[in-house]
C-alpha positions in Angstrom: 138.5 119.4 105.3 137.6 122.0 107.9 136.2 125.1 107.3 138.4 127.9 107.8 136.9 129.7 111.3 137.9 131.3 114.3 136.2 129.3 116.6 137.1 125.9 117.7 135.0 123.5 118.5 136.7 120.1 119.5 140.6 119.0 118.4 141.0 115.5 116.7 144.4 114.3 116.9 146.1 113.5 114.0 146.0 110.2 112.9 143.0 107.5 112.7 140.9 107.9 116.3 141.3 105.2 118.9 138.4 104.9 121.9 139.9 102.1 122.9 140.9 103.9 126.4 137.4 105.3 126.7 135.9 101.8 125.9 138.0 100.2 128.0 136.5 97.9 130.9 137.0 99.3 134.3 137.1 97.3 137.3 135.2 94.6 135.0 132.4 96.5 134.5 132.2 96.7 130.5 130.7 100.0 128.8 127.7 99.6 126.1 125.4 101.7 124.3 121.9 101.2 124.1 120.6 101.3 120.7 118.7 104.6 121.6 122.1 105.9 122.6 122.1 105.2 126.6 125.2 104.5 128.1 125.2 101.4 130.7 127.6 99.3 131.8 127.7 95.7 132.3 129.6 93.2 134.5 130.1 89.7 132.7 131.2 87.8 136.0 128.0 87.8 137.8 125.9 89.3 134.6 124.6 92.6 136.6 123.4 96.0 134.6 123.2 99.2 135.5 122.9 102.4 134.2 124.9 104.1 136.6 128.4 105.7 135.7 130.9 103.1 137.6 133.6 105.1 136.1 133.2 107.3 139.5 135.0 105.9 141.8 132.8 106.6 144.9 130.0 105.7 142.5 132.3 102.3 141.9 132.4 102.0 146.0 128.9 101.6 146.5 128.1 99.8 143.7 130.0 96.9 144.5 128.8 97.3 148.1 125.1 97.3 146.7 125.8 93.9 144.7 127.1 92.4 147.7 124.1 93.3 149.9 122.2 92.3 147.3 123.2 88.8 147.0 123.7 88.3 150.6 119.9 89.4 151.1 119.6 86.7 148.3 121.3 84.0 150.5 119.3 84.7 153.7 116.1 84.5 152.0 117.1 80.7 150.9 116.5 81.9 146.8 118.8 79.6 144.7 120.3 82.1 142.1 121.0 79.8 139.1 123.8 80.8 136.3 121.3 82.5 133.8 120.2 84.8 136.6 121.3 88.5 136.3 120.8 91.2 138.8 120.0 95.2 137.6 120.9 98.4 139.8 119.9 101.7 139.8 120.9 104.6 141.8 118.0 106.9 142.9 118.9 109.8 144.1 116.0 111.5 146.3 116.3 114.8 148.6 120.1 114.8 148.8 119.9 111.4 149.7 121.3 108.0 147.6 119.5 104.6 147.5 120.2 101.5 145.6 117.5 100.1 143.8 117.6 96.8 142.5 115.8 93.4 140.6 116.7 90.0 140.2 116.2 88.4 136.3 115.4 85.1 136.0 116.1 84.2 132.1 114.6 80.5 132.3 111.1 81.6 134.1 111.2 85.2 132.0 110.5 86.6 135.4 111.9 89.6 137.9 112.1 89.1 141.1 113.4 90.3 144.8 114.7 88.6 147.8 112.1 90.5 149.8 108.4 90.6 149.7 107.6 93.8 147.3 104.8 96.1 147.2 104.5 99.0 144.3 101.6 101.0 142.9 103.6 101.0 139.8 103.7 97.3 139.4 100.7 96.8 139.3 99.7 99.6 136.5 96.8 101.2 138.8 94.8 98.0 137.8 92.7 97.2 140.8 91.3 93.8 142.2 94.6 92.0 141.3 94.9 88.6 144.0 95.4 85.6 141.9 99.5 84.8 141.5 98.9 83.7 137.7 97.7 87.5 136.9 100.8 88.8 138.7 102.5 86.8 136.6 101.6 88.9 133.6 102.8 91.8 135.3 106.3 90.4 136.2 106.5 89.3 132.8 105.8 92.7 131.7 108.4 94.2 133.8 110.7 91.5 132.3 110.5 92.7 129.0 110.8 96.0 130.4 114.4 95.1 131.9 115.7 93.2 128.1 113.9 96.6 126.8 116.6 98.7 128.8 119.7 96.2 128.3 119.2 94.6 125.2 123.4 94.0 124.5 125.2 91.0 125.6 122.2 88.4 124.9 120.8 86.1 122.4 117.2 86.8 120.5 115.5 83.2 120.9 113.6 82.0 118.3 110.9 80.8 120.2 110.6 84.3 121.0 110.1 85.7 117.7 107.5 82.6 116.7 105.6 83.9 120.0 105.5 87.1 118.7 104.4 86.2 115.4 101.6 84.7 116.5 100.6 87.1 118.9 100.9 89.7 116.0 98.9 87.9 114.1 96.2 86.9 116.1 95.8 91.0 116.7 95.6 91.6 113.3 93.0 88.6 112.8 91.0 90.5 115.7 91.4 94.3 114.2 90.1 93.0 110.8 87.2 91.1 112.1 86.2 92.9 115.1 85.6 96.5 116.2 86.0 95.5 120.3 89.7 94.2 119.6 91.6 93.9 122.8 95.1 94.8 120.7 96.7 98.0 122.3 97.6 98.8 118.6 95.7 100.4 115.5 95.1 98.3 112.6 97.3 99.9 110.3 100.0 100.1 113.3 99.5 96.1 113.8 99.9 95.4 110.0 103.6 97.0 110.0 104.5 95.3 113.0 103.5 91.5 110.9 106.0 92.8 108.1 108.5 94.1 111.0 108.5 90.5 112.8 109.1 88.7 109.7 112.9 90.6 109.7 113.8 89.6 112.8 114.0 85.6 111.9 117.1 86.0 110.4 118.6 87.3 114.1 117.2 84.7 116.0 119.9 82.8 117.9 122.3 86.1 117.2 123.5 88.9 119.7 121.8 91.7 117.8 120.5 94.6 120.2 118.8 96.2 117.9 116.3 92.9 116.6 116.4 92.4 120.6 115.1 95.7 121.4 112.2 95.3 118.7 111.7 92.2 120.1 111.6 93.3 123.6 109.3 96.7 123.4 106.9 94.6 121.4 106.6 91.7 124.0 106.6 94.1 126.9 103.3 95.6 125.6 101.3 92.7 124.5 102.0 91.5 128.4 101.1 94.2 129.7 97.9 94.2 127.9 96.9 90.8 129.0 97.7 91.8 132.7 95.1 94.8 132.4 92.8 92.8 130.8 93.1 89.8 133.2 94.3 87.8 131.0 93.4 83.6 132.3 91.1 85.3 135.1 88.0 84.3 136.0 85.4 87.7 134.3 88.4 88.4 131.8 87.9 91.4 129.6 87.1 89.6 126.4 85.6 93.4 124.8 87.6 96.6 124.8 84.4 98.1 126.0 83.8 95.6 128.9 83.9 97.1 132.0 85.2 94.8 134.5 84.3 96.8 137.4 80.8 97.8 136.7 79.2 99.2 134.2 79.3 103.2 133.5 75.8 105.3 133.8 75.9 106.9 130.3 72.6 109.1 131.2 72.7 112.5 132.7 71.2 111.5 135.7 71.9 115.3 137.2 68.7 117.8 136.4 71.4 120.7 134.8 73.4 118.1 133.3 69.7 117.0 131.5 68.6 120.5 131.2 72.2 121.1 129.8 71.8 117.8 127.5 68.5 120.0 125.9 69.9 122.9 125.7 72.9 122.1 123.8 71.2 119.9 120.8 71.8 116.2 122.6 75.0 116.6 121.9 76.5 116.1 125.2 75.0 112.7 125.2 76.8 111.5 122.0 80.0 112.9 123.1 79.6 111.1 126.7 79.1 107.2 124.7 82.2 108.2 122.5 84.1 109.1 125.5 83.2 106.1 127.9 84.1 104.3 124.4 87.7 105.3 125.1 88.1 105.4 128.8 87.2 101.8 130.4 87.9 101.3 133.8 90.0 104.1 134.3 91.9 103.0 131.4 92.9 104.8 128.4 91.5 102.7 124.9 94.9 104.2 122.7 94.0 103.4 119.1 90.5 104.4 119.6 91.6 107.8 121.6 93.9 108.6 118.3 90.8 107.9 115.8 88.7 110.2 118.3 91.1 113.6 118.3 91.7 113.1 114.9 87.9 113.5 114.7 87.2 115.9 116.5 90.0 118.1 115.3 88.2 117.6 111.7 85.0 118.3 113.2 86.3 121.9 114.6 87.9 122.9 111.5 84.5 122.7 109.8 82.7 124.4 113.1 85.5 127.4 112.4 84.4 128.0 108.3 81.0 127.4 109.5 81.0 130.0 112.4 83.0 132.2 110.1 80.3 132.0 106.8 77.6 132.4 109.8 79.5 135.7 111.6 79.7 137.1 108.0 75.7 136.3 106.8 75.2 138.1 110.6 76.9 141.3 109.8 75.7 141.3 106.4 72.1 140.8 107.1 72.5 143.9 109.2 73.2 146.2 106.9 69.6 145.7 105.1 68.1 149.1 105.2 64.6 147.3 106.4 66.9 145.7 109.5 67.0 149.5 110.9 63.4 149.7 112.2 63.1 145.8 113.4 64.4 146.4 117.0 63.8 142.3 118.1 65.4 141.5 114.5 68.5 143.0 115.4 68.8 141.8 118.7 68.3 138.0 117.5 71.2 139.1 115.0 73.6 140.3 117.4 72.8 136.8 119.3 73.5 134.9 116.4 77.0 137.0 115.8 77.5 135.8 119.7 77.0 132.4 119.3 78.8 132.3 116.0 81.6 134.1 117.7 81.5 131.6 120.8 81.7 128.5 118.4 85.0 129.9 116.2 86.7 130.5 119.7 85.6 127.7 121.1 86.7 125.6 118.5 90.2 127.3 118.3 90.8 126.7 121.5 90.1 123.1 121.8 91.9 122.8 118.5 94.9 124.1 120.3 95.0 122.6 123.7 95.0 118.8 121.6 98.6 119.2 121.4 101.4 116.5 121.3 101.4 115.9 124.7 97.4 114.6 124.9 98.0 112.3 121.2 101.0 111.0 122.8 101.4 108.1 125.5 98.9 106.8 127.3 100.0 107.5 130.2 99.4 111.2 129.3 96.0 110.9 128.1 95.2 108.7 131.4 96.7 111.6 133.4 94.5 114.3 131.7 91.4 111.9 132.2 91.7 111.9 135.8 92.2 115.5 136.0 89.0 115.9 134.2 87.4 113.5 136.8 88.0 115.5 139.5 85.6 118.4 138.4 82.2 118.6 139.1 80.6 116.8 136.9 83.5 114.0 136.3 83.8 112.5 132.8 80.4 114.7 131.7 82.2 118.1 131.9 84.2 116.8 128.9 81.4 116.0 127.1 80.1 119.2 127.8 82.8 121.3 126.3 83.5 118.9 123.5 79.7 119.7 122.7 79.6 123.9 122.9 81.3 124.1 119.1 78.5 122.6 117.7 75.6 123.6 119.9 76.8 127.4 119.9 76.8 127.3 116.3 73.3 125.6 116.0 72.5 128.4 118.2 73.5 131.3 115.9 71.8 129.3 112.8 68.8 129.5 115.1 69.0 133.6 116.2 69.8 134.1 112.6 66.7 132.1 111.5 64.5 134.1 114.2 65.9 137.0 112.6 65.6 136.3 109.3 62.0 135.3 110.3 61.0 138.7 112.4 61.9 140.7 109.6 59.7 138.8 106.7 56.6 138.7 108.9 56.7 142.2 110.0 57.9 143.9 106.9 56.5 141.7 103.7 53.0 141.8 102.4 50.3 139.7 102.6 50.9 138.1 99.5 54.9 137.6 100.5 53.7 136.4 104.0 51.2 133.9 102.4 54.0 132.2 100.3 57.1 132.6 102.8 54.8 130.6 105.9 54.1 127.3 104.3 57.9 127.1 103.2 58.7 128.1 106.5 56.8 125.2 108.1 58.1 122.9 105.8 61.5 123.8 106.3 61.1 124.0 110.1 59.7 120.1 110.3 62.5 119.0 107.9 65.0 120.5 109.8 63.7 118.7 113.0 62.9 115.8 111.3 66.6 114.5 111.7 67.1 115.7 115.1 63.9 113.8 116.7 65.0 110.7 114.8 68.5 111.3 116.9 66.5 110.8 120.4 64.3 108.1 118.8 60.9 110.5 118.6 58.8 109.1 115.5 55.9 110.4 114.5 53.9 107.1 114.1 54.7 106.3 117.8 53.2 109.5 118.7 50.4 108.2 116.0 49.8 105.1 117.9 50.2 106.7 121.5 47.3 108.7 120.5 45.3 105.6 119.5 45.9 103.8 122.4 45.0 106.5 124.7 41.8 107.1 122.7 40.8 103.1 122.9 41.7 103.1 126.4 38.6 106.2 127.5 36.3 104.9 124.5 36.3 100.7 126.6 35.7 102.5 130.2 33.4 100.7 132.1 29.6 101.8 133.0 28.3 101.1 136.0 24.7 101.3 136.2 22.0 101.0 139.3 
């Protein structure tokens, strides 16, 4: 029943609905819809795609004068189209101007291919030093999957296909569970449901199912891809997720402010800069590792916010003690440590913010915001910079605070208070350090031994006598 309203939304005629006009072939070319919902059309007779609405009849003129070119360009470069080859068009439409893009399928080599030499930065992924034919190959065969990807109707799932995939599956789930350098562009949990999802698709093997085709399809179509950027059957294959096949990445701040900045903020820039290079090899975005590292850091920030918060309250607390109005250099550490406290919360909250959907989505996003983030002064390092000012500001305040809390004992207490308060002091002070020169690999028994070997060195000097 329809609810009783005054405005009108679509008419139904009476009776059960027939489409059968709408889904009607025209001029051969047979409407289907993708399982994301995509409307393409197909023409059986010489098995071409495309996504373009043939319904339009100028759009149906140079369509069918496209396929024509294209196979005559196909006849004077000598290519032997065999019957399982299929042929995909496009219409780009650039500046008020209409081309005709195009690619040849081969289904028995699994391969795209043109009847003219072809040259694309897209191809080839931004993955430099390509020359060898058997690495292209991974690429075509990416682009492949790509194409069943887009037209999944109309076709078969082999089941070679899926038993490829299994194993494939499986061997990156082998690899996630015994190493931490797995090559797999998929988390470990994300690999695991894939194992259960391939299992389902045995019983549409040898079927025209779109949708087990489509699974199918997306899934090969990244694994290739993966073994084309990792060059895959190359001589110096990446065999490590953090192998750099291009050289390897300077991880020290070799700059004098980026070292002085390194000091400054607590080493943490340092740590930041491994976790990053950790995630960005060879200009290439590590995705699974990426996700683990936002999820991170957003945890991290959320305990730098209470932190700062608990630390901007003790501030303006700590103010308020009568004692506090007399200590000029007290107050001022105070109002430092509110600063820095301050600095950390917003700092925090604005990171926090800016990781939105758009950086935790694709790779190709994250890859895009990495090489914006190259082209600033200090490259990757000015990310590790800002990642680090949450934590170093609020180490900061603890340390005005401290200075504070410090002024006004030693200039206000008693001898006796001042006795008690400095050993504690001390030993709080050398604890406190303890962990951060055990971070940069200072050890008091190297410094022990340093002074030993310096003494032995002046007490054997020789004597030279007349």
């Amino acid at each position: 029943m329809f609810p009783c309203t005054q405005i009108i939304l679509c008419r139904v005629e009476k009776g059960p609905l027939n489409c059968s006009e709408e889904l009607a072939a025209v001029e051969g070319w047979e409407p289907l819809t993708h399982p994301e919902g995509a409307l393409f059309f197909y023409r059986s007779r010489k098995r071409i795609f495309t996504d373009a609405d043939v319904r339009d009849p100028a759009i149906s003129l140079e369509i069918n004068k496209a396929v024509e070119m294209a196979y005559e360009g196909a006849r004077k470069a000598k290519i032997v189209l065999g019957p399982s080859v299929e042929l995909a068009l496009e219409l780009i439409a650039e500046a008020n101007k209409k081309n005709w893009g195009y690619y040849f399928v081969d289904h028995d080599r699994r391969v795209i291919f043109w009847f003219e030499d072809y040259e694309s930065p897209h191809l080839m992924n931004n993955v430099r030093g390509v020359e060898r034919k058997s690495h292209i190959k991974y690429a075509l065969d990416s682009q492949y999957w790509r194409h069943i990807e887009l037209f999944p109707n109309k076709r078969i799932l082999p089941e070679d296909i899926v038993v490829t995939l299994k194993e494939i599956v499986m061997h990156a789930h082998t690899e996630n569970i015994t190493s931490e350098t797995c090559l797999a562009p998929f988390a470990s949990s994300e690999v695991a449901s894939m194992l259960g999802l391939v299992d389902h698709l045995k019983g549409s093997t040898n079927k025209e199912r779109e949708h087990s085709v489509w699974i199918a399809a997306r899934s090969m179509r990244l694994f290739c891809n993966a073994k084309f950027v990792n060059f895959c059957g190359q001589p110096g294959a990446r065999l490590d997720v953090d192998q750099s096949l291009y050289g390897e990445h300077d991880t020290r701040l070799n700059k004098i402010i980026l070292r002085i900045m390194n000091v400054i903020l607590f080493g943490s820039p340092v740590a930041q800069s491994k976790a990053i290079h950790r995630i960005w090899v060879d200009e290439t975005i590590v995705q699974p590792r990426w996700k683990d590292f936002i999820d991170r850091m957003i945890t991290e920030w959320n305990g730098y916010t209470i932190f700062s918060t608990v630390m901007l309250a003790v501030d303006i607390s700590f103010l308020a003690v009568p004692a506090m109005a007399t200590q000029t250099a007290a107050i001022a550490l105070t109002y430092l440590s509110c600063l820095c406290a301050l600095g950390s919360l917003v700092v925090s909250l604005v990171l926090a913010g800016q990781v939105n959907d758009s950086r935790r989505g694709s790779a190709a996003d994250v890859a895009s915001f990495m090489v914006g983030i190259l082209q600033s002064m200090f490259g990757l390092e000015s990310l590790a910079l800002m990642l680090s000012l949450p934590f170093a500001l609020l180490i900061w305040g603890m340390a005005f605070f401290a200075g504070a809390l410090s002024t006004l004992i030693f200039r206000t207490s008693s001898v006796v208070v001042i006795s008690i308060a400095s050993p504690i002091w001390v030993a709080v002070f050398v604890l406190a350090m303890w962990p951060v020169l055990t971070a940069n690999n200072i050890h008091i028994s190297r410094l022990r031994s340093w002074i030993i070997e310096q003494a032995s060195s002046q007490a054997v000097e020789p004597i030279f006598g007349v």
